[in-house]
N, C-alpha and C positions, 0 to 999 in steps of 0.2 A: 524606525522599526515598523511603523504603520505602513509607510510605501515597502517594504522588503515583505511583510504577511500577506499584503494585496498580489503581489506580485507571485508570492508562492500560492496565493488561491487562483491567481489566474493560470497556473502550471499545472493544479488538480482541477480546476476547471476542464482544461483541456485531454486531461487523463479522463473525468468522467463524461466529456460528451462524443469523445472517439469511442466510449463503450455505449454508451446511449447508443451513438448507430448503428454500431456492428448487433449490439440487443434487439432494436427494433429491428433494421434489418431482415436480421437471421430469422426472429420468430418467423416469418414466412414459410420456413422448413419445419415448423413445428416447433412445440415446448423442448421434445427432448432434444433433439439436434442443436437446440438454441442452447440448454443449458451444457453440454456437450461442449461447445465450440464456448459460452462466455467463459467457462471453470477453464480451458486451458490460456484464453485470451488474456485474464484479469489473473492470474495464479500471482505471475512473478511482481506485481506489479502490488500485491498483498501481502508477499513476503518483504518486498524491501519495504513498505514502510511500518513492515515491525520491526524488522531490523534496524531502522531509522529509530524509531521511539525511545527504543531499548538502550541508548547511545546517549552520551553523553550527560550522565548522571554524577560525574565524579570530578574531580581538577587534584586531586590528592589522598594519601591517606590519613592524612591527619585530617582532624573536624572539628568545627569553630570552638572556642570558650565558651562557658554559657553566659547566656544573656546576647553575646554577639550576632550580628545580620549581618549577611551578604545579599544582593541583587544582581543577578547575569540578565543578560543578552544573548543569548543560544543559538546560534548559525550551524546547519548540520546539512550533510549530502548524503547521499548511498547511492553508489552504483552498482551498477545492474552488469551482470557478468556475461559476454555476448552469448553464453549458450540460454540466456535467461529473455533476448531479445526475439525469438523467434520459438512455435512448437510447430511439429511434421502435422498435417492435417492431409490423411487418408479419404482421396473421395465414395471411395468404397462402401468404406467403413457407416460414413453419412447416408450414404444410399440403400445400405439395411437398413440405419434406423428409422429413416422417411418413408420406406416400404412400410414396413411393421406399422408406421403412425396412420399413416394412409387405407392400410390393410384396416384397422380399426373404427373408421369414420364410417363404415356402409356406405360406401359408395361405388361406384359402377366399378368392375374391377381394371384394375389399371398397372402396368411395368412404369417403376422410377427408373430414371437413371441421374445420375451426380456426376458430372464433369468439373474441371478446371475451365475458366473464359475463353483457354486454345485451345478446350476440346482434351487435355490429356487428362486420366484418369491415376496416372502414376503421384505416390505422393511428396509433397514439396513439403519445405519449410514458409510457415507463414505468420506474420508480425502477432509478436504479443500489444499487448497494452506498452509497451514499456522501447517496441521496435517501429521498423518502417518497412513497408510491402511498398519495392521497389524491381520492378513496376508496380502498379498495383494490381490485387488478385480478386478474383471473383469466384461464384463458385453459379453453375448452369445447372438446374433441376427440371427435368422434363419425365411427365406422365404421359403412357402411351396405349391406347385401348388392347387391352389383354387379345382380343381375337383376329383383330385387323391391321394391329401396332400403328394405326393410325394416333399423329399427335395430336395429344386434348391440351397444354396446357405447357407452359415454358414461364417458367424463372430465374432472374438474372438477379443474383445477390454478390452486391458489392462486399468484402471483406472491409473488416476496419482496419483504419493507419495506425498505430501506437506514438506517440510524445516522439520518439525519433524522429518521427517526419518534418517536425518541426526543429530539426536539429539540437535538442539537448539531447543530454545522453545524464541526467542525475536526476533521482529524486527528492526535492530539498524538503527542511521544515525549518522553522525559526518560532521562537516562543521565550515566556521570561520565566526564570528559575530564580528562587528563593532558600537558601538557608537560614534556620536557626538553631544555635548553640544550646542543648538544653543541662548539659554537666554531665558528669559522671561519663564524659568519654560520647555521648551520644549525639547527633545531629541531624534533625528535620526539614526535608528536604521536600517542597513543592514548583511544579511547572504548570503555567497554564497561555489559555489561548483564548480569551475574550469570547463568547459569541460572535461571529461575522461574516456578515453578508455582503454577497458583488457580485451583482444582477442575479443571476438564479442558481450562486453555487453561498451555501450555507456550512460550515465549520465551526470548531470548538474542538481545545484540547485542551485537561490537564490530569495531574498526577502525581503520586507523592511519595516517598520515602525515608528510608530510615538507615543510618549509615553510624556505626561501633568502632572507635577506635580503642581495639584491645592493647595496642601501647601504654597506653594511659595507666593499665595497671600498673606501671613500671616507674612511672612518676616518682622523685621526692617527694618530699613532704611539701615542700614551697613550690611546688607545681612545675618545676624544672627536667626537664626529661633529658637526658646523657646521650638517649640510641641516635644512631646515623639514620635510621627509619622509621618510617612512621605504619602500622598497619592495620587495614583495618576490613568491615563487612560491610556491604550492602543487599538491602532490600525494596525493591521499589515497582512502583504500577506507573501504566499511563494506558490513556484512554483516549481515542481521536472518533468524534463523530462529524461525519461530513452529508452533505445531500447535492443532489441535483437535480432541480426542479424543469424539467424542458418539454412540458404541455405544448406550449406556444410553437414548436420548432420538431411535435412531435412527428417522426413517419409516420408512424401507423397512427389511427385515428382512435382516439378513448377519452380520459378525462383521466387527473388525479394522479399524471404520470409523473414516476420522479425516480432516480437509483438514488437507495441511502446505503452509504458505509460506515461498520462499525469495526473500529481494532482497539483489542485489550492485549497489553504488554503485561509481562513479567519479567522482572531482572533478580538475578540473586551473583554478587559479584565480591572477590576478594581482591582488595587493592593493596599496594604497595609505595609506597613514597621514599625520595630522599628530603632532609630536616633544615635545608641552605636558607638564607635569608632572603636573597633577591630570585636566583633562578633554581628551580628546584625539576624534578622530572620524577615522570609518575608510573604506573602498568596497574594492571590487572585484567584477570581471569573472571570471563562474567558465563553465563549459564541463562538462555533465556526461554521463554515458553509463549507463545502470543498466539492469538487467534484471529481473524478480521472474517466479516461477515458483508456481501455486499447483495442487496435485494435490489429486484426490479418491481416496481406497484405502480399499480394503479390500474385501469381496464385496458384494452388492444383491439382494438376492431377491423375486421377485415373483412371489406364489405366487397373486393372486386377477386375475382378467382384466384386462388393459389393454388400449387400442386397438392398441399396438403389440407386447405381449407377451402376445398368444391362449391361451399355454400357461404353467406355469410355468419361469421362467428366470432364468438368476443372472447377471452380472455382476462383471468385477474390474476395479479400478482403474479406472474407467471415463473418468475426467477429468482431461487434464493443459492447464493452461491456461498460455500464456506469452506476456508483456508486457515491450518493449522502449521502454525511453527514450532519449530525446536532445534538448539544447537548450542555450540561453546564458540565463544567470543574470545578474543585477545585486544587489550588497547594498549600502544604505548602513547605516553604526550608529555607536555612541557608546560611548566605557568612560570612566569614572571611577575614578579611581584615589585609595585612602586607605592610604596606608605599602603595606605586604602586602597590603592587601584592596581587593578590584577588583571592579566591579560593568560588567556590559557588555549592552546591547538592539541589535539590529539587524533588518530587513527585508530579506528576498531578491525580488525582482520575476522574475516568469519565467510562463510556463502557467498555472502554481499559484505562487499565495504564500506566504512561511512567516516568521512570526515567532519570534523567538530572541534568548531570554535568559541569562544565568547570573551567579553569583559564585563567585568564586573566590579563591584565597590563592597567593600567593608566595613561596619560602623561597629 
């Protein structure tokens, strides 16, 4: 389980330092064109892992006896749907808003223009966080003296690659989930993800739940229940904080440089079970709401001419970027059960897909 978390931090490792560049980077076009280009770069790449979180909180509708524990293993994906691996980026569009920033610095008066790295201004499709810019893309910003259109000043910004480049195409997570039985039909339900560091990317996740099986009012006396089905509600949180600390490897020149990511999940889900002894199969209707928050800090110095920064000038925290979810979910899945040990797969359907797995023990 420890080599399988490493492994998944080195996969968000590599999501958060394809955005570290294309951030550093782009700042050279200015704050607003920077947060312009990370809000469409990082969007999809936000939604899926709420979509991820929100995922695999259930194996059944039925919920433990009281006093009883269970311990999972939580294996889960989300992919990303191809219109989610790329947004159209207008070089036009950049080239008002570099004017406008430019316009505002007092400085000599000066024409932007925004090109593509062949020169076309028509606009393309170019990699999210989540895609691969193949070939790769750039983008040419050149300042030209207002009266003599003599050029003052040429910038060549490389675009960032997205985790495709690197041939996956999922966003995984892995973590251990915990139930227990508290009676009366109820069952409390916790996930978590240790503190952990490897080399300059830091994580932590957990969260917790509350899952009613209104079956239960339906019980015998002797605790025997007759239905073919089990049903029941859920409620639940999860919370993933992540960072990336990359001073040492920074472009631009500052201190104190790091992106931190923050995603709060909501689930509210009605499940459904069959009551069989060995293999049993499950669904339910979930409803989710999540938000994820990803900031750039720390200072930016840019000590040698830009189009947009004529002089040298620094920058703090320059990028806070925030993405809100909402949707309805479908899961169906499957558990097997042998004495104490339970093995369970399921699919969620929604925006983004996510597959989820685990095993687990019963005491």
């Amino acid at each position: 389980m420890k080599k399988l978390i490493v492994f998944i931090l080195m996969i968000f490792g590599s999501y958060l330092t394809n955005a570290q560049n294309g951030f550093s980077d782009i700042l050279a076009a200015g704050v607003q064109a920077a947060d312009k280009y990370a809000n469409s770069y990082t969007a999809p790449a936000s939604e899926a892992f709420t979509y991820n979180l929100a995922s695999g909180w259930y194996e059944s509708g039925e919920v433990l006896k009281a006093g009883k524990f269970k311990l999972q293993i939580k294996v889960q994906g989300t992919f990303a749907p191809d219109e989610k691996k790329s947004f159209v980026l207008d070089p036009l569009e950049y080239e008002r808003i570099i004017q406008s920033s430019y316009d505002n610095t007092n400085s000599p008066p000066a024409d932007i223009t925004v090109t593509f790295g062949d020169g076309s201004t028509a606009p393309r499709l170019i990699a999210t966080v989540l895609g691969e810019n193949n070939p790769e893309q750039s983008l040419i910003i050149r300042s030209t003296e207002s009266n003599t259109n003599l050029l003052l000043q040429e910038d060549i910004i490389t675009l960032a690659q997205g985790i495709g480049s690197t041939g996956l195409d999922v966003v995984p997570s892995a973590f251990f989930q915990v139930g227990v039985g508290l009676g009366a039909g109820l069952e409390v339900k916790a996930r978590f993800i240790p503190k952990i560091e490897t080399d300059e990317v830091k994580t932590g996740l957990y969260g917790a739940g509350l899952q009613w099986e209104f079956t239960k009012l339906f019980e015998e006396e002797d605790g025997t229940n007759n239905l073919p089905v089990s049903v029941s509600v859920l409620g639940a949180f999860t919370r993933l904080d992540a960072s990336y600390d990359f001073e040492d490897g920074a472009v631009v020149e500052g201190r104190d440089q790091l992106i931190e990511t923050k995603t709060n999940v909501f689930n509210v889900a009605a499940i459904a079970s069959t009551n069989f002894k060995v293999i049993n199969f499950y669904g339910g209707l979930n409803y989710v709401v999540g938000n994820s928050t990803t900031d750039l800090k720390g200072t930016y110095t840019f000590r040698s001419n830009t189009v947009i920064f004529p002089i040298a000038s620094t920058v703090e925290d320059p990028l806070s970027l925030q993405t809100d979810v909402s949707g309805v979910l479908g899961t169906i899945g499957a558990k097997l059960t042998l004495g104490a040990f339970n093995i369970n797969a399921d699919y969620t359907f929604g925006e983004y897909d996510t597959a989820s797995a685990s095993i687990f023990f019963r005491i």
